[in-house]
N, C-alpha and C positions, 0 to 999 in steps of 0.2 A: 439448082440455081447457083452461080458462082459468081464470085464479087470482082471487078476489074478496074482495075486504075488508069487514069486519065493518061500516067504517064509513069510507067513502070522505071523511068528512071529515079523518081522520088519515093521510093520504095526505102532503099537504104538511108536516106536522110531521116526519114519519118522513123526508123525504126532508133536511130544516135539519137534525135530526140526525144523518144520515149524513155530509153534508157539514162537520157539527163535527168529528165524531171523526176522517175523515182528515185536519184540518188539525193538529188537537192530536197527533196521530201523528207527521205530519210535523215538527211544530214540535219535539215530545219525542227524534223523530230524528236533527233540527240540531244541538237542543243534547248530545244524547250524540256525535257526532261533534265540535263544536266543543270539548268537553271532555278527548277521547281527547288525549293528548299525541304531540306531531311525534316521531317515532323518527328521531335523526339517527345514523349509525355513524358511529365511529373508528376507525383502525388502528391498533393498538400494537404499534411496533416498537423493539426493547433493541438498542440501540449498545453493545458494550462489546470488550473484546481488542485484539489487536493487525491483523488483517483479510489475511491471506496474498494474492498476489496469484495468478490462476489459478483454475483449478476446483479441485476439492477432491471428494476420491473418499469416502465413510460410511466410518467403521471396523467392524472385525470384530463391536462390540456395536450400532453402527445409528446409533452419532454422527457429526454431519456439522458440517467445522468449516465455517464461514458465511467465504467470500473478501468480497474488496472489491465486485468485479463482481457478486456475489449480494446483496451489502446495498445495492449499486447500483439493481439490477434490482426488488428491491424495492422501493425508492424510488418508481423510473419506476410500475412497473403502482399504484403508490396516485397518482399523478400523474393517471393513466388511468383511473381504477376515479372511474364516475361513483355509484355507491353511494356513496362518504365522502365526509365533510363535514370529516374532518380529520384530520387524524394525528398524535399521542401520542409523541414519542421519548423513551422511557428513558433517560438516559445513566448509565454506571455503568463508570468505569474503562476508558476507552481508551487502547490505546498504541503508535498509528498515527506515521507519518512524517509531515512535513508535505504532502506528494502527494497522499497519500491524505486525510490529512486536507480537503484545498483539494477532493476526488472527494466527500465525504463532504457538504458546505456545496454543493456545485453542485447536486445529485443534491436535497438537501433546499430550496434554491431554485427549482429548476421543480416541487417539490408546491406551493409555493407560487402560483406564476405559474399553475397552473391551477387559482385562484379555492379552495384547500383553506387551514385554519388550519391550522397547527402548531405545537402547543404543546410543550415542552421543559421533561422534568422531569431533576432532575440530585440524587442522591443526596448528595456530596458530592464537587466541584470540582476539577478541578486546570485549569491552562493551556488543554491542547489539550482536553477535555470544554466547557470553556466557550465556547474559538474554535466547537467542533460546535455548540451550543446558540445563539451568535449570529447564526446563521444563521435561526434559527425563528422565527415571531411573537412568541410570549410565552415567556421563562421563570420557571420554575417550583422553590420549592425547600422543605425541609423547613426549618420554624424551627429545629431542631438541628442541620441540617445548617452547610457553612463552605466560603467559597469559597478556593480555594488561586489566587488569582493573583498572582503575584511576580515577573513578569519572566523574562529568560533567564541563565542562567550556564553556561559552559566551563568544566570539569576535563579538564586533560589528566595521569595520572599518568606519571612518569619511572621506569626502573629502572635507571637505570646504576648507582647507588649498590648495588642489589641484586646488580647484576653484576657488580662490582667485587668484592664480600662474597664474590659465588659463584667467583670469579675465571676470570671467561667475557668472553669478549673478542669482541664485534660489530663486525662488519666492514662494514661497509654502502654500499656508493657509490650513489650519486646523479645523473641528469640534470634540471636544472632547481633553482633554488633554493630553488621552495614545494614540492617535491618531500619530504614530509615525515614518510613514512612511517616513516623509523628510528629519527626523533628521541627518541621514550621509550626508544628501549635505548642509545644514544649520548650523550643528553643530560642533564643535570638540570634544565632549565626549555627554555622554547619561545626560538628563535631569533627574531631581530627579524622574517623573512621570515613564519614560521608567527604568529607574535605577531599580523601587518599583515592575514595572511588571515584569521585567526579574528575580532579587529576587525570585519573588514567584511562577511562571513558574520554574526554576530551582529545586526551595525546591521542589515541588512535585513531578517532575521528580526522586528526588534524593530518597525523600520515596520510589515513587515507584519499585525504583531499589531493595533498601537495603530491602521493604517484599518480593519482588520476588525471590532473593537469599535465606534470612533469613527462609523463608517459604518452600522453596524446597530443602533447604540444611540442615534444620534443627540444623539452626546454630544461634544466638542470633540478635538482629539488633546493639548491640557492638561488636560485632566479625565482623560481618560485614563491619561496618565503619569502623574498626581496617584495617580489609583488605585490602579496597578500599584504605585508607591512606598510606598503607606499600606500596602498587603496583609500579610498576609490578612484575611477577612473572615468574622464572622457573615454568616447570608443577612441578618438584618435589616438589620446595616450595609448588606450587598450590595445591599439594594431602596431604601435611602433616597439610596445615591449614583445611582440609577438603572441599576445593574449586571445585577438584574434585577427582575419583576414581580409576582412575586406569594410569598408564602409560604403554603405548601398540603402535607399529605400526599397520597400517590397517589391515596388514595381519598376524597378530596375534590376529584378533576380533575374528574366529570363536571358537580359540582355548579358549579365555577368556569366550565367551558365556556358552561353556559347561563344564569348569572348568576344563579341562584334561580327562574328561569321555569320555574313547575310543569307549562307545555304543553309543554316541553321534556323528552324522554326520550332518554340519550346509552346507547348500545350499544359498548362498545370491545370490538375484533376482536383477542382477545392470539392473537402468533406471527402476523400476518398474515404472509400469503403466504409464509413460511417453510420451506424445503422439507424433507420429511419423508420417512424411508426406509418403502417396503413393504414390512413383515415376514412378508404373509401368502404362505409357499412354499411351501406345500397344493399338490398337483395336480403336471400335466406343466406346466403355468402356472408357478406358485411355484415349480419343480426348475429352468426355465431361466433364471427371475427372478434365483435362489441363484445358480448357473453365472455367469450376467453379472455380477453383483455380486463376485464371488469373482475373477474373470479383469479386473472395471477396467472394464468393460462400462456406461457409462450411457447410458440408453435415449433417456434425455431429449434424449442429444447429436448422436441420428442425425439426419442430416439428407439432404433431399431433392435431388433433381437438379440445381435452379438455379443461378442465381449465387453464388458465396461470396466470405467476406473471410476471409481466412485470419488469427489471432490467436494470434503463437507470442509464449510466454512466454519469457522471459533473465532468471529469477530466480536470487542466490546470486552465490557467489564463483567465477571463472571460470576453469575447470579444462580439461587435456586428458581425454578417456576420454568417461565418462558421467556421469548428473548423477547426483544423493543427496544425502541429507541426514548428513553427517557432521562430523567433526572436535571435538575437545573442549566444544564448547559445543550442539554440532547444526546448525552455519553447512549453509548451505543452499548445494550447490557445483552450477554450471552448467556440465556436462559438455560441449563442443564438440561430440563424437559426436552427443551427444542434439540438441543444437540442430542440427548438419547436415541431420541427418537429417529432423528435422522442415520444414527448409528448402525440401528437399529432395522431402518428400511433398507438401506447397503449392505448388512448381513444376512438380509431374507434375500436378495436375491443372487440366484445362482449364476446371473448373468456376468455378478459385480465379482471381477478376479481379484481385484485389491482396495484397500481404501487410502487415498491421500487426504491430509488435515491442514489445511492452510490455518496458522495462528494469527490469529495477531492481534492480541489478548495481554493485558499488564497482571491478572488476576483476579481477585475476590474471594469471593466465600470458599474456603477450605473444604468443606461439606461437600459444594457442590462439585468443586473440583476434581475430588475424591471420586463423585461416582460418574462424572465423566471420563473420569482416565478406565473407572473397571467395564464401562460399558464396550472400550475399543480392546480391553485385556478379552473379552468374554466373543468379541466380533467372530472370530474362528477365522477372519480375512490377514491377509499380509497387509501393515498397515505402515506409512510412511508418512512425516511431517515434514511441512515445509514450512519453514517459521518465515513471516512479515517483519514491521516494524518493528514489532513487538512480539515477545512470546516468553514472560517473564512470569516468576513463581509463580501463582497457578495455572496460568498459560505455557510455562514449563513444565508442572504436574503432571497438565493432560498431554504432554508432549514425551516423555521420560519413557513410557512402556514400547516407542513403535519400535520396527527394524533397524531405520534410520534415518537421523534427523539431517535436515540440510537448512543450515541458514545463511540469510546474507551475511557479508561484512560487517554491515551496519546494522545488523537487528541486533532489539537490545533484549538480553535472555539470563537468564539465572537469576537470581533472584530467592533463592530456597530457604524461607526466612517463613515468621510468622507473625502477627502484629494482631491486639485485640486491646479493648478497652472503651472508655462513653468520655463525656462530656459533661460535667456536674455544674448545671448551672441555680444550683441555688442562689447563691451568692446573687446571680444577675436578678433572678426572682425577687427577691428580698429588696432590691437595688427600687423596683418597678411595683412597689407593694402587693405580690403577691405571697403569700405564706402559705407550707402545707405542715399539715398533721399526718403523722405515720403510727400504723398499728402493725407492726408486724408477726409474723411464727418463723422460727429459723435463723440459727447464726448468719447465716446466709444470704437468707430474704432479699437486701437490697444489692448485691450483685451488680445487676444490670440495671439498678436504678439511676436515671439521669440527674439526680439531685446533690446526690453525693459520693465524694471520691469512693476508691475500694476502703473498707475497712481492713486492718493484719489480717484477719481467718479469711477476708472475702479477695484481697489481692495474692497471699497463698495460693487459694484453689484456684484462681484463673491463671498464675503462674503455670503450677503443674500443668493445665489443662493445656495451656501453650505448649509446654515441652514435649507434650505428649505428642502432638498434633505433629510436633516438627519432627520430633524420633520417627515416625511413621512417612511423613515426606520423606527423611533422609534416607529413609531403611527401603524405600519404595526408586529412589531415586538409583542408589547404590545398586539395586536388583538390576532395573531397566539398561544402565548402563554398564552393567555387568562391571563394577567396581569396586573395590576393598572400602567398605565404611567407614572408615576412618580416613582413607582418601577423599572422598566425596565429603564428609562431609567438613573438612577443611576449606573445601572450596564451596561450601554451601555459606553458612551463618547470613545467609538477607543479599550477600556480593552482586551486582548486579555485572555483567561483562557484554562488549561487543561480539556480535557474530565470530567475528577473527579470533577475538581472544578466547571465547570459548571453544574452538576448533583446537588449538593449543594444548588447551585443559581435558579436552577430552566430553565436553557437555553436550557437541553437537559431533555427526560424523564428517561431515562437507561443506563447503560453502557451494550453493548453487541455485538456481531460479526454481519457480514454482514447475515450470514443461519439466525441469531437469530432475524434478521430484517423482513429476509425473511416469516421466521415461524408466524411471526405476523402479516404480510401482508395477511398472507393465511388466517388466523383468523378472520380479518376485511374483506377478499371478500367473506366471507361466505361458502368457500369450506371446504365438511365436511375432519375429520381427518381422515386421513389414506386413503381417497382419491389420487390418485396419481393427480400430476398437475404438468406441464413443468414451464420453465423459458422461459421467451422470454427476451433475452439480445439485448440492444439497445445502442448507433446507433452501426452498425457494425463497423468493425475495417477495414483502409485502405489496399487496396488490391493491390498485385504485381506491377499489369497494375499499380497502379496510383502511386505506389514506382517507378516507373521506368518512366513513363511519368511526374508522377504526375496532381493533381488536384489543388496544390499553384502555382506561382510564380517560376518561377528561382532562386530569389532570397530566397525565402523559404527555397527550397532546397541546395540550396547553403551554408544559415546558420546556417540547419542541420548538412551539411558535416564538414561545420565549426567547428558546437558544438561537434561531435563527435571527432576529430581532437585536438580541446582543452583540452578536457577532459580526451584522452591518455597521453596530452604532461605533462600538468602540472593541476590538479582539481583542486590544491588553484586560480589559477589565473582564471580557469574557473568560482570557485565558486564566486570570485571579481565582475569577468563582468556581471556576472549573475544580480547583483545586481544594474547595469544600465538599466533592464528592466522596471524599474517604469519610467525614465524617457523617453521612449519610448511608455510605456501606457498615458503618462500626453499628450504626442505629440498628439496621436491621441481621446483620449476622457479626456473634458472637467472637469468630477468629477468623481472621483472613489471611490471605497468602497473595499478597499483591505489592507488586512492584510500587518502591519509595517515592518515584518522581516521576514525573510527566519530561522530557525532555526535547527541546524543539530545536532548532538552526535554520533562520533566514538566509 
């Protein structure tokens, strides 16, 4: 069969007009794809709290507080994630250490380095919110909004006047002269030694403020300080001294990202990578899902056969027993037991090539101290610290024996002192009619009695029993850092020093993050590079069941519900009480090794 036209002269017509209409196709095909607009996504992630260090177990209703290491990790995988074009940080109220905060700016530095924008929006400002945001390409603020930068200040409050009132008499000896933890119940203002140390903990701080600006703002370290002394700020003032860049509400970021470019179409990814509990416990599935969740079980943590780096946690104030969260305020106490143990299971296995120690610990019990630093001496593993906020006298202790220490800038470290003594409140007793009668045997007897001061033969022997204590920190300290004892222990007597400074002196080997701890741990276990190798993180983190039964005390928990409760109502008053922890540590153990001050910056 063959097909024939009416009129073979329209032959060639028919075929010019085929050839029109697919070019006109194609052409109306170009320009409807040239017109589609670029889909670029962004990640939005909300910096705000204070960022726990450690893993962090969901609660009973499926909330999961967000640690440092998980806003870390989010950082990395948008680092990695070749989908984004850039990343969105919310800032809204942080109230991180300087460590973490220095973890916080690294972490947002290599999303940088791998070619992403980061823009930084910030509600309304204080110090450490804007150090986090100078880190980012652009920041961002509401024209209502108002930048709080003002510098740093020291409040130290004193109660002797209050103890004098209550007529309670502190008894407190001392080894080393910045040793100066008693000084608010003995004193009414700060001694020339505590004066010298604060001084120069502050100066540093305040460097480090004024090159982290200066350096990311591209602005002088006299513009700087110029600033800091005008403060505070409208955002507007804030973008005309170059503080920052833009004035926008949130939902005018996409529009700023692309600059008005209608071929531009910005997709933000709110909660990236944010981890999220499964609720669904349907089935024999969901019943063992519920079981593991209930028992502290995360799934996410099992890990495979290979190599590992073992990462134990030494959070809190450092106690005999076990760990918890207790005491007046809900200080976070790091039970010796607990850390052994976890030491302990790192060293039994043959999988774990090295151990790293995240600190971030002010101290306590001497005792205890002691036989956590011998449990990581005895480990038989290459062992590596990476010091937090904190990692001061006995959070130094257990930190003195690794390979090598890496702390931030800003962690506050050293501290090699020793501090012991009670509280004699007869007086107050007597005050409130109460009276007691004593029978005693032994020159000694009343020691550790709360009623009254040391007696000459009984403030003697807790004297020596201090020196002792310290000789043995110092001669332990000296070993670790492989230094002449007489060096060391000049730079020991109680001195409390910034990350920086101690890199200086020789206390720490490096300044560097927790991965960068890590990465060196790997180094020393001999696993080759580019090898994959897990983390085994230790001890795990309290689970539902024991939030809700618990594994403390009544009263534990109780002081928990306390501390949270305070700390909505009124945080100055909380941060007060807080500061009656030492004498709650002196109650129960005889000599401590614990950093002198609590020290904060809004």
């Amino acid at each position: 069969m063959s097909l024939t036209f009416p009129n073979k002269r329209w032959l060639p017509l028919l075929l010019v007009w085929g050839c029109c209409f697919c070019l006109v196709q194609n052409a109306v095909s170009a320009a409807e794809e040239e017109s589609k607009p670029i889909r670029e996504n962004w990640a939005h992630i909300i910096i705000k709290g204070d960022y726990p260090e450690g893993p962090q177990m969901p609660g009973l209703f499926g909330d999961v507080t967000e640690s440092l290491s998980k806003a870390v990790q989010r950082l990395e995988k948008a680092s990695e994630d070749k989908s984004l074009s850039g990343v969105i940080l919310h800032i809204k109220g942080t109230s991180v250490g300087w460590a973490k905060l220095n973890e916080l700016r690294q972490a947002i530095l290599k999303v940088r380095k791998s070619d992403k924008k980061v823009y930084a929006w910030i509600e309304s400002g204080m110090t450490k919110d804007y150090l986090i945001a100078t880190a980012c390409d652009q920041i961002v603020m509401p024209e209502s909004a108002s930048l709080i930068l003002l510098g740093l200040r020291a409040e130290v409050s004193f109660y002797k006047n209050l103890f004098d009132w209550l007529d309670i008499k502190p008894d407190v000896l001392r080894v080393g002269e910045y040793k100066s933890a008693a000084e608010p119940y003995t004193r009414t203002d700060m001694s020339p030694a505590f004066r010298e140390e604060m001084e120069a903990i502050l100066d540093d701080y305040y460097r480090q403020i004024i090159e982290a600006i200066s350096k990311s703002r591209g602005l002088s370290d006299e513009k700087v300080e110029a600033a800091i002394n005008a403060g505070p700020y409208m955002a507007k003032d804030a973008k005309e001294l170059g503080l920052i860049d833009h004035l926008a509400y949130e939902d005018q970021l996409p529009k700023l990202i692309t600059g008005g470019d209608k071929n531009k179409d910005v997709k933000i990814i709110k909660k990236y990578a944010k981890k999220r509990l499964d609720t669904d416990f349907s089935g024999i599935a969901g019943l063992i899902k519920l079981m593991d969740l209930l028992a502290g079980i995360d799934s996410s943590q099992r890990i495979g056969s290979g190599p590992r780096v073992a990462v134990i946690y030494a959070t809190g104030a450092i106690m005999s027993g076990s760990s918890s969260q207790g005491g007046l305020l809900g200080v976070h106490v790091l039970g010796s037991d607990t850390f052994i143990k976890a030491v302990n299971k790192a060293a039994g296995d043959d999988q774990v090539k090295a151990i790293v120690i995240r600190v971030d610990s002010p101290g306590g019990s001497a005792l205890a101290s002691d036989l956590m630093w011998r449990a990581l001496e005895e480990s038989g593993k290459p062992v590596v610290v990476s010091m937090g906020d904190v990692a001061a006298s006995g959070g130094y202790y257990i930190s003195m024996g690794a390979e090598r220490i890496f702390a931030e800038p800003g962690t506050l470290t050293g501290s090699i002192g020793v501090v012991g003594g009670k509280l004699a409140v007869e007086g107050l007793y007597n005050k409130i009619g109460i009276t007691t009668s004593v029978i005693s045997r032994g020159k000694n007897s009343g020691t550790f009695s709360p009623m009254t001061g040391f007696s000459e033969s009984e403030r003697a022997a807790v004297t020596k029993l201090l020196y002792a204590v310290y000789k043995q920190f110092t001669e332990k300290a000296a070993s670790g850092r492989k230094m002449k004892y007489d060096k060391l222990e000049k730079l020991a007597r109680g001195r409390v020093y910034t990350g920086a400074m101690a890199l200086k002196i020789g206390l720490v080997d490096e300044l560097g993050t927790l991965d960068e701890a890590i990465e060196y741990a790997r180094k020393l276990g001999k696993i080759p590079d580019g090898e994959k190798f897990e983390k085994m993180i230790l001890p795990r983190p309290t689970s539902p069941f024991e939030q809700l039964f618990g594994t403390a005390d009544t009263q534990s928990r109780q002081s928990v519900q306390l501390s949270n409760m305070l700390k909505l109502v009124s945080p100055e008053l909380a941060q007060q009480l807080k500061k009656f922890d030492l004498i709650n540590l002196l109650a129960r153990e005889k000599t401590l090794t614990i950093m002198p001050f609590d020290l904060r910056v809004n």
